[in-house]
C-alpha positions in Angstrom: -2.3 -19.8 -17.7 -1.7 -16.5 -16.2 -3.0 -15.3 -13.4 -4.0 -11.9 -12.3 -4.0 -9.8 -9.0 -6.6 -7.9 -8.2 -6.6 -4.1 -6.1 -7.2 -6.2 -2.9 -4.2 -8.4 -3.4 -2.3 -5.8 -4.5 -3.6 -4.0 -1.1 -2.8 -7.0 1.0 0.9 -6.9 -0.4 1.2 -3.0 0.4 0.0 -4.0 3.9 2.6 -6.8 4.2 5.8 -4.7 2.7 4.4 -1.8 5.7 4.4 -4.5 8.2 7.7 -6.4 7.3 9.5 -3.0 7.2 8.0 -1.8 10.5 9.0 -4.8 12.1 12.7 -4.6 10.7 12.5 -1.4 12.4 11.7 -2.7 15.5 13.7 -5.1 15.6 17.2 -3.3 14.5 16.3 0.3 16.0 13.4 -0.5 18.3 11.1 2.1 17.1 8.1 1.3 15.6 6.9 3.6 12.6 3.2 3.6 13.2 3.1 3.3 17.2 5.7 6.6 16.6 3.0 8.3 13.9 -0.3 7.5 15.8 0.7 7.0 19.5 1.2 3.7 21.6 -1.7 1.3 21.0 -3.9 4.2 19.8 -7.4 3.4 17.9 -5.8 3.7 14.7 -2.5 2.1 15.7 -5.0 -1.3 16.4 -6.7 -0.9 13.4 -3.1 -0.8 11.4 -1.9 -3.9 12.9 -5.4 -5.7 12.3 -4.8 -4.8 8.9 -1.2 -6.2 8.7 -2.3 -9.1 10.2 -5.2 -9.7 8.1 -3.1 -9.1 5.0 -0.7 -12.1 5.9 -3.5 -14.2 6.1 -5.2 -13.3 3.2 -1.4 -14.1 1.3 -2.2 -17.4 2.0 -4.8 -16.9 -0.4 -2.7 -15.3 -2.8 -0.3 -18.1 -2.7 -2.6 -20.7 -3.2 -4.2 -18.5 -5.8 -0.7 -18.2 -7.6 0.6 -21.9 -7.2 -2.7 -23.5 -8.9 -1.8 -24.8 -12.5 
């Protein structure tokens, strides 16, 4: 049986991949992509990280969605 991702996993995904690679930034440059786009702890830069963050714990879901037989 296959199973099919929807637009809001698909989302989720983009979310993580924008996360993992702003964090590899941080991490090996320390500059951080969205803080340096939308300002320090801005109103959107919050919302970005909520996002993120809600998108690796909605992969949880994917996963579980993807390891079922």
């Amino acid at each position: 049986m296959q199973i099919r991702l929807n637009a809001f996993d698909y989302i989720a995904l983009i979310l993580l991949i924008v996360g993992g690679i702003n964090w590899g930034l941080v991490g090996a440059f320390n500059f951080d992509i969205v803080a340096g786009i939308f300002g320090h702890m801005a109103s959107v830069s919050r919302i970005i990280y909520s996002l993120v963050g809600f998108a690796a714990l909605y992969s949880l879901y994917i996963i579980y969605k993807l390891s079922k037989p």
